[in-house]
N, C-alpha and C positions, 0 to 999 in steps of 0.2 A: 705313393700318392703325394708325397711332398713337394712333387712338382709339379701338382695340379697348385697344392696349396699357392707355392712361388706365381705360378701365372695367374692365377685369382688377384694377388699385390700388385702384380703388374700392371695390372687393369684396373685395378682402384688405384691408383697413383695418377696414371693418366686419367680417371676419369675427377680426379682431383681438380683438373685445372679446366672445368668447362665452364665457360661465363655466367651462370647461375650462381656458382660457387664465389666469380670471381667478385659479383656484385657483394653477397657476401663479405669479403674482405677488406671492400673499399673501405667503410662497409658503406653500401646505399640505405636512403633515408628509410626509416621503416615504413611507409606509404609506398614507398615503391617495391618492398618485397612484399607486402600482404596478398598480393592477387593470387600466390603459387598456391598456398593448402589444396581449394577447393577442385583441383587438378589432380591431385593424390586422390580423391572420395573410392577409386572405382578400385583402384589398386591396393589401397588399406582394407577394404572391406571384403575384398576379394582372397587377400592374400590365408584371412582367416581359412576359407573353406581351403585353400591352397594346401596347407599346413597338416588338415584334418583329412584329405584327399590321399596326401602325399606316406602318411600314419601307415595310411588302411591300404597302402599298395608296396609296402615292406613286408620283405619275407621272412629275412635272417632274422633270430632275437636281439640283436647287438641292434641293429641298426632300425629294427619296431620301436625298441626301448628309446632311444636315442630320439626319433623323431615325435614319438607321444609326450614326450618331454618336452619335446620345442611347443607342439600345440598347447601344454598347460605353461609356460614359461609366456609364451605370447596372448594368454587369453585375455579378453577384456582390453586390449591396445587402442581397439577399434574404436570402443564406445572412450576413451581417453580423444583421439582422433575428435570423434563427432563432439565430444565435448570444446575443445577447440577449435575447430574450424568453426562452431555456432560463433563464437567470440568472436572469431576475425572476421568471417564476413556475415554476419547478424543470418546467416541459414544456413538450411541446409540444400542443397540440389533437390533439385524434385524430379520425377522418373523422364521426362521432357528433357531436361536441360543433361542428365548422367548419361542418356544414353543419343544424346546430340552430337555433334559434329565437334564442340570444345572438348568434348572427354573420350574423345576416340583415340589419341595417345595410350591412353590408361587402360581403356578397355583390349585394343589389339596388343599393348605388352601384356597385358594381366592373361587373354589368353591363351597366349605365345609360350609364357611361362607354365602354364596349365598342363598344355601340350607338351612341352618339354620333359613336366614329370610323370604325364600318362605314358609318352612313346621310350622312356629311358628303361635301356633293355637291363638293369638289374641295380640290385639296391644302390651300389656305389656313385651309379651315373644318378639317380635322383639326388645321394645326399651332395652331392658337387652341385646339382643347381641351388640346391639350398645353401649350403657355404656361399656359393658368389650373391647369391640374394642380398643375404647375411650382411659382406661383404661391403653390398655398396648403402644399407641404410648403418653402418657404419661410419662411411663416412659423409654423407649425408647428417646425421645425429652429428659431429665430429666438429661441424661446420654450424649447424644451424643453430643449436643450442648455446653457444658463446655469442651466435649473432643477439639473437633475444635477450642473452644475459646483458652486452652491450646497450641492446637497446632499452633497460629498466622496465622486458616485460614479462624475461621469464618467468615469474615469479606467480603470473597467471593462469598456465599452460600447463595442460599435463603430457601431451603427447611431445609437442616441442622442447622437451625440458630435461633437466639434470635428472631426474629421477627415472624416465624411460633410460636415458642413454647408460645409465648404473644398471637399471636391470636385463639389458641386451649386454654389457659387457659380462653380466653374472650367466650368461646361457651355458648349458654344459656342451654345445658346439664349440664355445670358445674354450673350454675347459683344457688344460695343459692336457690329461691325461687323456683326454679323446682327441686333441689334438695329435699326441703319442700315436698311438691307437691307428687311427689315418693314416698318417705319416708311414707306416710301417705295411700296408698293406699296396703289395706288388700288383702293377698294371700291366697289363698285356698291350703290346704293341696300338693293337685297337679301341679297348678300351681306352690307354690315355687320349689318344685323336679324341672319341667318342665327347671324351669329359670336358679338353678343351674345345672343342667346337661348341658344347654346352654353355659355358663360359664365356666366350666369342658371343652367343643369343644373346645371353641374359644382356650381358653391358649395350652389345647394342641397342636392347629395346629399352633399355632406362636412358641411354644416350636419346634418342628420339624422346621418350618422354619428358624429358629437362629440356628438351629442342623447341619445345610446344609451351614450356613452364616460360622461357626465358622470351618466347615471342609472345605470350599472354603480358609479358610487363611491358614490355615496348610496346604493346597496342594501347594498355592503361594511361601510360604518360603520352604516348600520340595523343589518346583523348581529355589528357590533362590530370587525369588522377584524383580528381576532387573527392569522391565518395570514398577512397581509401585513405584520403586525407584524413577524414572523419571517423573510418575505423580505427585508424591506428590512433586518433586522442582518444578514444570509447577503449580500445583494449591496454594503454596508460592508466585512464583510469581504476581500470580491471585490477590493474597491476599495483595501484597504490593501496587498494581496498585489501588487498589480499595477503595479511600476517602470516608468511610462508618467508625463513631464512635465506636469500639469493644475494648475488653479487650486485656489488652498485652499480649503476651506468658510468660508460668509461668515454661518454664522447663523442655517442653516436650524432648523425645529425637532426634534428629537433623533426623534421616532419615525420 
């Protein structure tokens, strides 16, 4: 399976370089990245039941054990999520606007990804969608959490923040010796196809979903940006209020 693991990197590397990220880097004003969280609501909330879905459709003990571990290692993410996205944009969605036409990204990858772990014909091919999941809120956390820190506001966030990104790097999927483990378990001609084309899914549907993130900011500054203006002095302030040890601002640009 080591060269599912390889083609898993391969596809986080490229999806390293998608204009979301690249804003990121520049890095863009923090007003103009706030609009993204509330785009995530369907997929973080989802991804729970995903998790606990995924537990209960394992058969082998190795790979039960293994994935009832991820569901307590990830529990409570969600309500870190809702706790932040209230910050950044002063709500939450309401059943109207999550199951509308802006969050239909979120919802068709979320149940794309769904589907993927009901129809995978045995433990292996499930735990591969989970690795590439894994995989890309990797880097994602990898990127966004320095962005914040630059911006002097991770200090207010919990889902966006140094402290999720340490305890996703502590999962025992990333664990050396389950790593090992993997690694060492021979694929059958079909199976590998099987995994990677599993692989192939997931990135494509989080590629569409950042497709949708990244045209959600270019419609905000078409229309000028002003009320994210405002968030983002409101979650500064958050951020000054909040006696939590974080890196200083390195620079970002003041809006």
């Amino acid at each position: 399976m080591k060269k599912i693991h390889d083609y898993i990197v391969e596809h986080q590397w490229r999806f390293g370089g998608h204009p979301f990220f690249v804003r990121l880097e520049r890095p863009a004003p923090l007003s103009e990245i706030l609009p993204f969280p509330t785009l995530l609501t369907f997929w973080v909330m989802g991804f729970q039941d995903a998790l606990r879905l995924n537990a209960g459709m394992m058969t082998e003990p190795r790979f039960q054990a293994m994935a009832r571990q991820h569901v307590r290692e990830d529990s409570g993410h969600d309500l870190w999520f809702l706790r932040d996205l209230e910050l950044i944009d002063g709500s939450l969605p309401d059943l109207r606007i999550l199951f509308g036409e802006e969050h239909w990204a979120a919802r068709e990858m979320t149940y794309g990804l769904l589907s993927d772990l009901i129809l995978a014909e045995d433990d292996v091919e499930r735990t591969v969608v989970v690795l590439a999941i894994e995989s890309v809120s990797e880097i994602f956390l990898e990127r966004i959490v320095p962005y914040f820190q630059g911006a002097g506001v991770e200090r207010a966030l919990r889902y966006f923040a140094t402290n999720h990104s340490e305890v996703e790097k502590d999962h025992e999927l990333r664990d050396l010796d389950t790593r090992e483990m993997l690694d060492a378990i021979e694929l059958s001609p079909s199976a590998e196809a099987r995994c990677r084309s599993a692989v192939d899914r997931c990135y494509a549907r989080f590629e569409d979903l950042f497709d949708r993130i990244d045209k959600k900011i270019e419609e905000c500054l078409a229309a000028g940006g002003g009320r994210y203006d405002e968030r983002a002095a409101l979650v500064r302030d958050a951020a000054r209020a909040t006696h939590r040890p974080g890196r200083e601002p390195v620079g970002h640009p003041a809006r």
